[in-house]
C-alpha positions in Angstrom: 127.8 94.2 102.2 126.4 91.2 103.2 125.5 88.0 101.5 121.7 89.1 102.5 122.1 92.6 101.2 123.8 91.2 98.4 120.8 88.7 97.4 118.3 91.7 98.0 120.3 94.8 95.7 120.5 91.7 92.9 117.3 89.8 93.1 119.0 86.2 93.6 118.3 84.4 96.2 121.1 83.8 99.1 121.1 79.7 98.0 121.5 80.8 94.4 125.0 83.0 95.2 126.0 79.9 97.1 125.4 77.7 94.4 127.5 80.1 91.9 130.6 80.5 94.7 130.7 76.7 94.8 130.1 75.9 91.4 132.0 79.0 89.6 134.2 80.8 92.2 132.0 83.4 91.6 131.4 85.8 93.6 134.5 85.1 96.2 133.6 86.9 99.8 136.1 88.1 101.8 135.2 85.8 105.3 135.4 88.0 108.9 136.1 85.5 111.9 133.0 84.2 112.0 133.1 83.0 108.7 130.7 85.4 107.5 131.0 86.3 103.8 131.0 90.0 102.9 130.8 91.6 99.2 132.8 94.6 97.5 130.8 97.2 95.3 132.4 96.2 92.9 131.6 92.6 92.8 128.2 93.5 93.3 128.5 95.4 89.9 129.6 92.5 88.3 127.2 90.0 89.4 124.6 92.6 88.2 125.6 92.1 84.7 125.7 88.2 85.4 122.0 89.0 86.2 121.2 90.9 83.3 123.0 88.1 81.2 120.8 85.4 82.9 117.9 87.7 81.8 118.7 87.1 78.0 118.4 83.5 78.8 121.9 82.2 79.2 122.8 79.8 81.4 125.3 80.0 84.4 127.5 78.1 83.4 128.2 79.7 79.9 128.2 83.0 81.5 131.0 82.0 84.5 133.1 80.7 81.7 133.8 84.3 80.8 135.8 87.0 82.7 134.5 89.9 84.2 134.9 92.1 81.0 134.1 89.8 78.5 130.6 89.4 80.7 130.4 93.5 80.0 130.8 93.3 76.3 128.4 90.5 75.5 126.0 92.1 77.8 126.3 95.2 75.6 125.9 93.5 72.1 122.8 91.7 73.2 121.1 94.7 74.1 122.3 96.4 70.5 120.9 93.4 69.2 117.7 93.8 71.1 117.0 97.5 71.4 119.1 100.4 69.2 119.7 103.2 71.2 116.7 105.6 71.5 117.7 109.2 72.3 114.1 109.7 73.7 114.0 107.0 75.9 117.8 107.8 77.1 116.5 111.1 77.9 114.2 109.9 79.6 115.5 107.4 82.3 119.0 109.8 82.9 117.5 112.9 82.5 114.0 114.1 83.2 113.2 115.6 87.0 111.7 113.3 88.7 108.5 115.4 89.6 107.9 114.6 85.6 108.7 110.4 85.5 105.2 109.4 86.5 103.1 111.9 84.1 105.4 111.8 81.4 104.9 107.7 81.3 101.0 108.4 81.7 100.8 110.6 78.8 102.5 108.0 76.5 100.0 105.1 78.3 97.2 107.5 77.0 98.5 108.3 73.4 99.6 104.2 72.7 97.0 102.5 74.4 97.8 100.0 76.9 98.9 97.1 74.9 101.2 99.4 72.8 102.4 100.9 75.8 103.5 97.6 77.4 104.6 95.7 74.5 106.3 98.5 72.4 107.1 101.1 74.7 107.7 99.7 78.7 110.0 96.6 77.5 111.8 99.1 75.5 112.2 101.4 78.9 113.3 98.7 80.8 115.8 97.2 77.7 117.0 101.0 78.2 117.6 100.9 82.0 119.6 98.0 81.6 121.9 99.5 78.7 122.5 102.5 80.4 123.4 100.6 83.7 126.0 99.1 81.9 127.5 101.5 79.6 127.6 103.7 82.7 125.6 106.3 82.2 123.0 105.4 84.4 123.0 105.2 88.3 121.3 102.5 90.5 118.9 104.7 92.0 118.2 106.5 88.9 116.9 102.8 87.4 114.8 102.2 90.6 113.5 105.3 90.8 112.2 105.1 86.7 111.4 101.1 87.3 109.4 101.9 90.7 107.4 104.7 88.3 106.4 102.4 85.7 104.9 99.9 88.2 102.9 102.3 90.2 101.5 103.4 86.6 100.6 99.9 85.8 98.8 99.2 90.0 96.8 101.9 89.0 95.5 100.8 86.1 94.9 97.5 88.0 93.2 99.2 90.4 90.1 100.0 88.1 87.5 97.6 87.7 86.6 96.2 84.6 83.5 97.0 83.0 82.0 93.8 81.9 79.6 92.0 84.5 80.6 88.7 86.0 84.1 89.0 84.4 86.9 85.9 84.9 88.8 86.0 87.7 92.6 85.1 87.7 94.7 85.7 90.8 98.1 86.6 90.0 101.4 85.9 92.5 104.9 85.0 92.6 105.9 82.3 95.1 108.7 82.2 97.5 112.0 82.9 96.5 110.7 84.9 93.5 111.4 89.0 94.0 111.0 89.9 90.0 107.5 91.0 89.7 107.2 93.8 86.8 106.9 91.1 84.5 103.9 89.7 86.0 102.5 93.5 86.8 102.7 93.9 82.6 100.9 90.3 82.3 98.6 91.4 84.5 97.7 95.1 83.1 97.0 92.8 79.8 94.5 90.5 80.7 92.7 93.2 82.3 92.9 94.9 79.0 90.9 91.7 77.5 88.4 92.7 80.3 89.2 90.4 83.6 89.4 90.9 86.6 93.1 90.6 88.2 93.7 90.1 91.9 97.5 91.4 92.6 99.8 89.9 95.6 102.7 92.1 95.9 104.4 90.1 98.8 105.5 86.4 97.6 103.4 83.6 99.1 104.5 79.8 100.2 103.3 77.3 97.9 101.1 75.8 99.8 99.0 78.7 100.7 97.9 79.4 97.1 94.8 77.1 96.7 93.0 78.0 99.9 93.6 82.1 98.8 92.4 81.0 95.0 89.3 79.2 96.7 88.3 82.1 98.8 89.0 84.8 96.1 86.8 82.2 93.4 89.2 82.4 90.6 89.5 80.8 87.2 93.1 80.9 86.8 96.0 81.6 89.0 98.9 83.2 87.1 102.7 82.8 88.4 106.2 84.4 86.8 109.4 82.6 86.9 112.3 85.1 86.2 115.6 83.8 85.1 116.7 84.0 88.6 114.5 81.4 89.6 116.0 77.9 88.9 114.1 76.0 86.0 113.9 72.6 88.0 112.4 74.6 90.7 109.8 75.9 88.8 109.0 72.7 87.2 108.9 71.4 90.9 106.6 73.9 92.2 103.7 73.6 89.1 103.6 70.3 89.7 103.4 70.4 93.5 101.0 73.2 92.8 99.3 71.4 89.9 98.9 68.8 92.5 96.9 70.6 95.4 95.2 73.0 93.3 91.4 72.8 92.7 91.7 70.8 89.5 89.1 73.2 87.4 91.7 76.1 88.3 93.7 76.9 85.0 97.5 77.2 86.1 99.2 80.1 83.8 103.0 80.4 84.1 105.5 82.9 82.4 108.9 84.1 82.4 112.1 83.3 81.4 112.6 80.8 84.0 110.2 78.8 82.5 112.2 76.8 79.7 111.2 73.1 78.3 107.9 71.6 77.6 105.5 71.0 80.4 102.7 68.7 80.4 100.1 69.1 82.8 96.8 69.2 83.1 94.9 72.9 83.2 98.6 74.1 82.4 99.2 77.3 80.0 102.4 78.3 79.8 102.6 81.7 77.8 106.5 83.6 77.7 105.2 85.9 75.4 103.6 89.7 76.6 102.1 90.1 73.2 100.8 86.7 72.8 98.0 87.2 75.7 95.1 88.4 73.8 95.0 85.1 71.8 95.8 83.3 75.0 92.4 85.0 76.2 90.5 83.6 73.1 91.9 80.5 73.3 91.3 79.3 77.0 89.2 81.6 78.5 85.4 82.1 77.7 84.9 85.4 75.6 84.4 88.9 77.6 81.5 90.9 76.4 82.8 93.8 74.0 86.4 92.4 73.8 
């Protein structure tokens, strides 16, 4: 494949596997000709689990100082260590028809409730998907197929309008470069829990087009994720240049595991947290009737 198809089956941007060949020696392309770099499935495998590594925080540089299998294992005792296996959730993600995936995940939205169905049950799902990846008993398309599910459960319940009149509006998009979104979707779903109203951009927007889409739409808050796949410094760069051109009363809310340090700007609330946004709510937001 190439470097593009590469970046879009991981999620990493074409810079970023650059950055790693040059810094790590890792990925190494076979070159045609032209020069043009070209990837093996199997190295694509591999930087999948660099990906899934980078999810749990680690840094580049600690994870390029392993090999290829020692990558696997440490990749498998961090998920132990996060989620022990669940034989209904296996089930689940390798097994049930597909005709079945989108009701069986509504009917455990409607028995938990929406904030126990993100925070205890769809980080579990997706802890799952990543296990099974790796241990082998789950396929590629199976994971998109139960990943793709789960987010057009959580657009739906987007889609509804919340019931309190004159409710906060917050405005929630990833910028350019970022393509990890379910994170923000389950953000998202929360705060309309608490009774606001969320504006969705699926496509990633330019910087600099943010404030005039937050003035038109009249939002409170706009409300970006940074995945581990988006460089730290980058993000620190682009809340400040956003920070910068953004109607100062607009409250800038930013998440993710790409989001590491302490920030200090003005109208900044940086929550990394899923189960941490109801007192987020309280705390910045002016109370919503009946929540």
């Amino acid at each position: 494949m190439t470097i593009q198809q590469l970046s879009n089956d991981l999620g990493v941007g074409v810079d970023t596997l650059r950055i790693w060949e040059r810094r790590y020696g890792c990925p190494v392309p076979e070159r045609d000709s032209r020069g043009h770099r070209s990837y093996s499935s199997k190295q694509a495998e591999e930087l999948r689990v660099v990906v899934k590594l980078r999810n749990f925080g680690m840094r580049p540089a600690q994870i390029f100082a392993l090999d290829a299998l020692a990558r696997q294992e440490l990749l498998l005792q961090k998920l132990d260590q996060a989620l022990p296996m669940d034989s209904e959730l296996q089930r689940l993600t390798a097994q049930l028809p597909a005709q079945q995936m989108r009701r069986t995940l509504q009917l455990h939205l409607e028995e938990l409730g929406l904030e126990r169905f993100i925070q205890e049950f769809a980080v579990a799902l997706l802890q799952t998907l990543d296990r099974g990846w790796t241990e082998g008993w789950l396929t590629i398309a199976r994971e998109h197929l139960v990943s793709d599910r789960l987010e057009e459960l959580l657009k739906a319940r987007l889609a509804v309008s919340p019931q309190s009149e004159d409710p906060t509006r917050i405005l929630f998009l990833t910028l350019s470069g970022e393509r990890h979104k379910l994170g923000l979707l389950m953000a998202a779903a929360l705060f309309q829990a608490q009774g606001f109203d969320c504006l969705l951009v699926n496509e990633e927007l330019p910087l600099a087009e943010v404030p005039a889409l937050a003035a038109e739409l009249e939002v409170e808050a706009v409300a970006l994720s940074f995945s581990a796949h988006y460089a730290a410094r980058q993000a620190k760069q682009d809340l400040a240049g956003l920070r910068r051109i953004l109607d100062p009363k607009i409250k800038l809310l930013a998440g993710g595991i790409g989001i590491r340090g302490r920030m200090r700007m003005r109208n900044l609330v940086i929550c990394t947290e899923l189960e941490k946004i109801p007192n987020l709510c309280r705390q910045y937001f002016r109370p919503v009737p009946g929540k």
